[in-house]
C-alpha positions in Angstrom: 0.0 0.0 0.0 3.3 2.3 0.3 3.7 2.7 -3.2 -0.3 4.0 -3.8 -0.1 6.3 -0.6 2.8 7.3 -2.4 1.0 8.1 -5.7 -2.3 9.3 -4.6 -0.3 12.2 -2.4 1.7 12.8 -5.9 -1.1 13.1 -7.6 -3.8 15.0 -5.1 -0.4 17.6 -4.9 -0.5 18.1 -8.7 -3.9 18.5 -9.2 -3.6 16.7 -12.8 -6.9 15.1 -12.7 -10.3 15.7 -11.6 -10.7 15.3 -7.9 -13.6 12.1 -8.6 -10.8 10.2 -10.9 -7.4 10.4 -8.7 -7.9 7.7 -6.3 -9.6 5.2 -9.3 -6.7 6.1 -11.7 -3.4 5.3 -8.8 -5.8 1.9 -7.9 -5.9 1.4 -11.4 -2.4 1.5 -12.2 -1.2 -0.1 -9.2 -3.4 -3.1 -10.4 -1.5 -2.9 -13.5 1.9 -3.4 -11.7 1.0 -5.7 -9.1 -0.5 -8.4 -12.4 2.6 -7.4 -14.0 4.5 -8.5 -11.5 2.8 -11.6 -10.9 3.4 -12.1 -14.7 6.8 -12.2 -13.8 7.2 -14.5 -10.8 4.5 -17.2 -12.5 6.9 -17.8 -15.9 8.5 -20.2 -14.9 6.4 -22.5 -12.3 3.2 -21.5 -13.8 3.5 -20.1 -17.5 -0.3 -20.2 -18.2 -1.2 -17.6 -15.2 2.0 -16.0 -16.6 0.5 -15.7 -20.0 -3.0 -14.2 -18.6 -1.5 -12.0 -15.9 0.7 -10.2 -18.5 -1.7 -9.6 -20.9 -4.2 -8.2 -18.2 -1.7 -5.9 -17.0 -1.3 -4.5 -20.6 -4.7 -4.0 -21.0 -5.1 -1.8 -17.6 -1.8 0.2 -18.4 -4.2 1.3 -21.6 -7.3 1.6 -19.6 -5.1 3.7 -17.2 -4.2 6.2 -20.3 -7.8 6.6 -20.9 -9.0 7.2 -17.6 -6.3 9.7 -17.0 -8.2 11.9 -19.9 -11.5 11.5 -18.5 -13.2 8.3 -17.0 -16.1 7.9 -19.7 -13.3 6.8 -22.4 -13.1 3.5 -20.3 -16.9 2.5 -20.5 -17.6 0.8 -23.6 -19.6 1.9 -26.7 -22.2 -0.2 -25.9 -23.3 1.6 -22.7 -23.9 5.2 -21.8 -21.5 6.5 -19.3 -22.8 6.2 -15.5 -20.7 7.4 -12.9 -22.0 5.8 -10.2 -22.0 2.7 -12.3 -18.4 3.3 -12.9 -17.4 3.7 -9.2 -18.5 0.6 -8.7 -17.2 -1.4 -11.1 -21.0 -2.0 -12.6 -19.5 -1.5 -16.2 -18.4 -3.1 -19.0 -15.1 -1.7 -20.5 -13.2 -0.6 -23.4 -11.6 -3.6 -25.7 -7.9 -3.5 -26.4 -9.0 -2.2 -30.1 -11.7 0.3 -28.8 -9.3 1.9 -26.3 -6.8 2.3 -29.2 -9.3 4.0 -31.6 -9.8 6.7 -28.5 -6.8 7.2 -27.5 -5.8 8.1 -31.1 -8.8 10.5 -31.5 -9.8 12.1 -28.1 -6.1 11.7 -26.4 -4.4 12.0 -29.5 -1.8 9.7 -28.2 -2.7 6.2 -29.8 -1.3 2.9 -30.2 1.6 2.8 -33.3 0.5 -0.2 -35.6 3.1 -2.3 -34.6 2.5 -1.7 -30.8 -1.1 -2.9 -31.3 -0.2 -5.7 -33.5 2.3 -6.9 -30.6 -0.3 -6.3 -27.9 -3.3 -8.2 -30.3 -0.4 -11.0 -30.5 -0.2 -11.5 -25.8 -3.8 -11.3 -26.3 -4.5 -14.2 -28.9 -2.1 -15.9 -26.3 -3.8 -15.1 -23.5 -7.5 -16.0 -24.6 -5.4 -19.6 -25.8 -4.9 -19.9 -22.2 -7.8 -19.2 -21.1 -9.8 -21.5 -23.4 -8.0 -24.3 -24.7 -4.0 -23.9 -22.8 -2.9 -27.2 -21.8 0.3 -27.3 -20.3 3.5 -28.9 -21.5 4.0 -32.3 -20.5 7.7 -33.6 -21.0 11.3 -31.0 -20.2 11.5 -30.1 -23.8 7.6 -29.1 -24.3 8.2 -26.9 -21.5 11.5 -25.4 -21.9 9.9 -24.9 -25.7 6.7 -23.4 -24.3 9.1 -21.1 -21.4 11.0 -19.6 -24.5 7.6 -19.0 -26.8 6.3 -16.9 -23.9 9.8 -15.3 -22.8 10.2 -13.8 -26.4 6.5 -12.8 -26.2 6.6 -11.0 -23.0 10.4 -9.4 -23.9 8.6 -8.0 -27.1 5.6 -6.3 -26.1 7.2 -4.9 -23.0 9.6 -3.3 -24.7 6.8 -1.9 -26.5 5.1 -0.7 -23.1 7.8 0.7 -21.2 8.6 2.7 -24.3 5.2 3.9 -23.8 5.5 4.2 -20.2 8.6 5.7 -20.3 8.7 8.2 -22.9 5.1 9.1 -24.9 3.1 8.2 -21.4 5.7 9.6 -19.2 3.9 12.6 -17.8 0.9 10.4 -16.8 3.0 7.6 -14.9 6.0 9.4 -13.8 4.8 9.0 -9.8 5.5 5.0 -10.4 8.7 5.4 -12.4 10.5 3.9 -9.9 8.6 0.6 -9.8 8.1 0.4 -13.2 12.1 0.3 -13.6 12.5 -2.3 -10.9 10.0 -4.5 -13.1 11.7 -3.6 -16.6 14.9 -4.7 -14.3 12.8 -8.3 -13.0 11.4 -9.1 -16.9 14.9 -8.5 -18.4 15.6 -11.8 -16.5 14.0 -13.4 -19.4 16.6 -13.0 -20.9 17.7 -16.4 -19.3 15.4 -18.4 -20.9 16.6 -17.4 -24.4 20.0 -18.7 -24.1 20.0 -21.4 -25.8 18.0 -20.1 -28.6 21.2 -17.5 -28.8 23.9 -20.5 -28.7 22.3 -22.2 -31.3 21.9 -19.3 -33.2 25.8 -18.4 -32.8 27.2 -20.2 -36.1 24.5 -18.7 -38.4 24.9 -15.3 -37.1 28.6 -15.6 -37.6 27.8 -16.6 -41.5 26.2 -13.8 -42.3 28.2 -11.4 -40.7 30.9 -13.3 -43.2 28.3 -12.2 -45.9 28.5 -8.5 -44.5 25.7 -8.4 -42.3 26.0 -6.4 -39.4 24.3 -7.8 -35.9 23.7 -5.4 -32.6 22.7 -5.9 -28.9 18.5 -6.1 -29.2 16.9 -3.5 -27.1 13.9 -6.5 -26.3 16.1 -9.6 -25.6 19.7 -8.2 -25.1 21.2 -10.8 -27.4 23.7 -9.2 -30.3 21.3 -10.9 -32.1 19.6 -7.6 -34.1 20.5 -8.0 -37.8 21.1 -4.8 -39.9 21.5 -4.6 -44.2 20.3 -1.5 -44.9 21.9 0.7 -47.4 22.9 4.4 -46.2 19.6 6.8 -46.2 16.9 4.2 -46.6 14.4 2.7 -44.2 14.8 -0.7 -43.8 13.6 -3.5 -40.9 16.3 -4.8 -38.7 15.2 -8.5 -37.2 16.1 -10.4 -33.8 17.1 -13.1 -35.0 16.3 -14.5 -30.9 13.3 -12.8 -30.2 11.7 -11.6 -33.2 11.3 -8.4 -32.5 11.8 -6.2 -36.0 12.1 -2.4 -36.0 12.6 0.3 -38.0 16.2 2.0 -38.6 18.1 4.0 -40.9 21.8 4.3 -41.7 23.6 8.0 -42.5 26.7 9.3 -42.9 28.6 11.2 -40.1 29.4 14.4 -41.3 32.5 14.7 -39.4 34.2 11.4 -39.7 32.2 9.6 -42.9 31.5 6.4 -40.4 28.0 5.0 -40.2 25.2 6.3 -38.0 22.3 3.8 -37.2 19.4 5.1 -35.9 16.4 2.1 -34.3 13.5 3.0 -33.8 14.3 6.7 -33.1 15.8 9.9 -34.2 18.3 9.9 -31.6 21.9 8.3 -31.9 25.4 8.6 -31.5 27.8 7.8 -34.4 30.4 5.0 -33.0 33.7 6.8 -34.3 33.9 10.2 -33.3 30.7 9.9 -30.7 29.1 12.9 -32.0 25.5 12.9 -30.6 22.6 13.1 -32.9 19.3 14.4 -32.6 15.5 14.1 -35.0 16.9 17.9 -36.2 19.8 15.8 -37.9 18.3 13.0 -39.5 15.5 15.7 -40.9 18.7 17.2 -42.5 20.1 14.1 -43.3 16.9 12.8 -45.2 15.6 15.9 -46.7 15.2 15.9 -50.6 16.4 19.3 -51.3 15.3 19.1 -54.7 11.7 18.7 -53.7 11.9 20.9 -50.3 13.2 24.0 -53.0 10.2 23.2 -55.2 7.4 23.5 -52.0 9.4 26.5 -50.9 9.4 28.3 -54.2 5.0 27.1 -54.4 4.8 28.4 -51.2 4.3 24.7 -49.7 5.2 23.1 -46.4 7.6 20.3 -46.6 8.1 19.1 -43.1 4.9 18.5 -40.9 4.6 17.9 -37.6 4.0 14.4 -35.8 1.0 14.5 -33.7 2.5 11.3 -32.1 5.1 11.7 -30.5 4.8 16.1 -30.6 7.7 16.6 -32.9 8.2 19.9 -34.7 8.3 19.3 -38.4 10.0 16.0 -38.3 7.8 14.2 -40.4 9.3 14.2 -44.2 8.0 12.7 -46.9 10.0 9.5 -48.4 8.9 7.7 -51.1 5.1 7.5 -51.7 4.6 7.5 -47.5 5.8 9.9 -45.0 7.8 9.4 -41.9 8.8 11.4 -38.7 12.7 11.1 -37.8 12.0 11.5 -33.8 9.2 8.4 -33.3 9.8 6.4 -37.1 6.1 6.4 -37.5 4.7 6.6 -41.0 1.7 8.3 -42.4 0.1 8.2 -45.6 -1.2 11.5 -45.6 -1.0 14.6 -43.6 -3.6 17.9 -42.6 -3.6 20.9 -42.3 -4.7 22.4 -38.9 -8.0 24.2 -39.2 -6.4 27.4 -37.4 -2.9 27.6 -37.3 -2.6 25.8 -40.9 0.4 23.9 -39.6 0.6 20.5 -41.6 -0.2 17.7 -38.9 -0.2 13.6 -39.2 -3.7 12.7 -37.6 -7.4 13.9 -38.0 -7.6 17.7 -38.4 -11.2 17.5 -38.6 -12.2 19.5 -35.9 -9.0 21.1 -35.0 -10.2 24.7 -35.9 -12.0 24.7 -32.3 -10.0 22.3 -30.5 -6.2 23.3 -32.0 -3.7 20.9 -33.2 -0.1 19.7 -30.8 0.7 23.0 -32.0 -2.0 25.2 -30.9 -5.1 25.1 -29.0 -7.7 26.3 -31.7 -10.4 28.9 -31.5 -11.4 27.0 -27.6 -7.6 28.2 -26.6 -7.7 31.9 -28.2 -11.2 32.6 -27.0 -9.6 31.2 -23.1 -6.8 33.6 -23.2 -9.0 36.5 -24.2 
């Protein structure tokens, strides 16, 4: 109970949410952590509790974003929102999918597709377990069956600490703490994929012969990620141990010519002469300056912003999609904002009242005056 006394003084101190939804959204969280932690301890003894506790811990950190907006974004579309229903649990809830669909449109902090295809992935796992799980009945069905779910579970939490630690960080920052003591806890998993690593040793050596290049994997912490892409081109790097795939890009230092890879993100540091690199860069880096001269002379913006992850004009178009260089998510078509005219990635569609990550709209001009 330490850690919620903890939060709910954090949070009552703030004054970040309404004074109804403080003590519902620390309980919820906490219940969040302490399934996540039971995930954790069951893996090995227990790996179908494991399976369902993880998932359900997912699925509240979601709920969790939600509610911190405004508790009616947790009841599900099928009912009307009842507060008194609500405080006592009288409810039925959002789905993984519905909660994603909100959070993109009324947080405008949604799921990216591969996040939600991860978390769909635990899920089809967990409702396995639930229905028709039988447990492993011989060493090598279970030490088979440890490393299916180990690789599962280092996969999409990579996914949800990046959430909870970076796009989410302002809404969970009073648990920050015990969320790094369990990112610390699940990184044990890492145990279970040893083997898979041994075995993989002579192949990974082969293609490193054939010019591949392998780094440490941010999921499983195997120097198992394999790289090929060519300089200035987004490509898909692959755990060759765990599975889990992400987007990179290679550039050229400026100062010393050496490689620069960039996963999953716009930030790096190039390996030779450690010169630190920022979104800023790799918008520099990337930019066509044929086609940025052509918008410029038509008056046109080139760069837009990324209503994901907040960046200013980091999103540049490449190829027949556009990406931004701070979060590496693509779009296939940006907005403009109804009142500051600022080209956005998202729905613009109301944005002349309600603003875009940029501005607050006619609703924020009309506050100030």
């Amino acid at each position: 109970m330490g850690r919620l006394r903890r939060a709910l003084r954090f949070l009552h101190a703030a004054s970040i949410y309404p004074v109804d939804s403080r003590d519902l959204f620390a309980r919820l969280v906490v219940n969040a952590l302490d399934f996540l932690s039971k995930a954790i301890g069951d893996l090995e003894h227990r790996p179908k509790y494991s399976t369902i506790h993880f998932y359900t811990a997912v699925e509240l950190f979601v709920k969790a974003r939600l509610l911190a907006e405004h508790w009616s974004l947790v009841v599900s579309k099928r009912q009307d929102p009842d507060w008194e229903n609500f405080v006592a649990g009288d409810f039925q809830s959002v789905s993984l999918d519905e909660a994603a669909a909100r959070l993109e449109k009324t947080v405008r902090s949604g799921l990216l597709d591969q996040e939600l295809q991860v978390f769909r992935g635990v899920r089809a796992h967990r409702n396995k377990a639930v229905h028709f799980f039988h447990e492993a009945h011989s060493v090598k069905e279970n030490d088979e069956l440890l490393r299916a779910i180990a690789k599962e579970q280092l996969t999409a939490w990579y996914f949800l600490h990046r959430l909870l630690a970076t796009r989410w960080q302002a809404v969970f920052d009073p648990w920050s703490h015990e969320i790094a003591k369990l990112d610390t806890q699940l990184r044990k998993h890492h145990n279970f994929l040893q083997v898979v690593f041994d075995q993989l040793q002579p192949e990974i050596d082969r293609l490193i012969q054939e010019g591949f290049k392998f780094a440490e994997c941010p999921s499983c912490e195997f120097a198992s990620q394999q790289h090929h892409g060519t300089r200035e081109k987004f490509y898909e790097s692959l755990c060759l141990v765990c599975g889990l795939t992400q987007r990179c890009v290679v550039i050229a230092c400026p100062d010393c010519e050496k490689d620069v890879l960039f996963s999953a993100e716009g930030f790096s540091k190039c390996p030779s002469c450690s010169r630190s690199f920022e979104p800023e860069d790799l918008v520099e880096a990337l930019t066509d300056t044929g086609e940025a001269y052509i918008a410029a002379k038509e008056g046109e913006d080139y760069l837009a912003n990324c209503g994901n992850c907040d960046g200013y004009r980091t999103v540049i178009p490449f190829r027949d999609y556009y990406v931004c260089a701070s979060c590496f998510a693509d779009f296939d078509h940006l907005e403009s904002c109804g009142w500051c005219n600022e080209l956005n990635t998202g729905d613009m569609e109301v944005s002349y009242i309600t603003g875009c990550n940029l501005c607050d709209g006619k609703a924020g001009w009309e506050r100030d005056d």
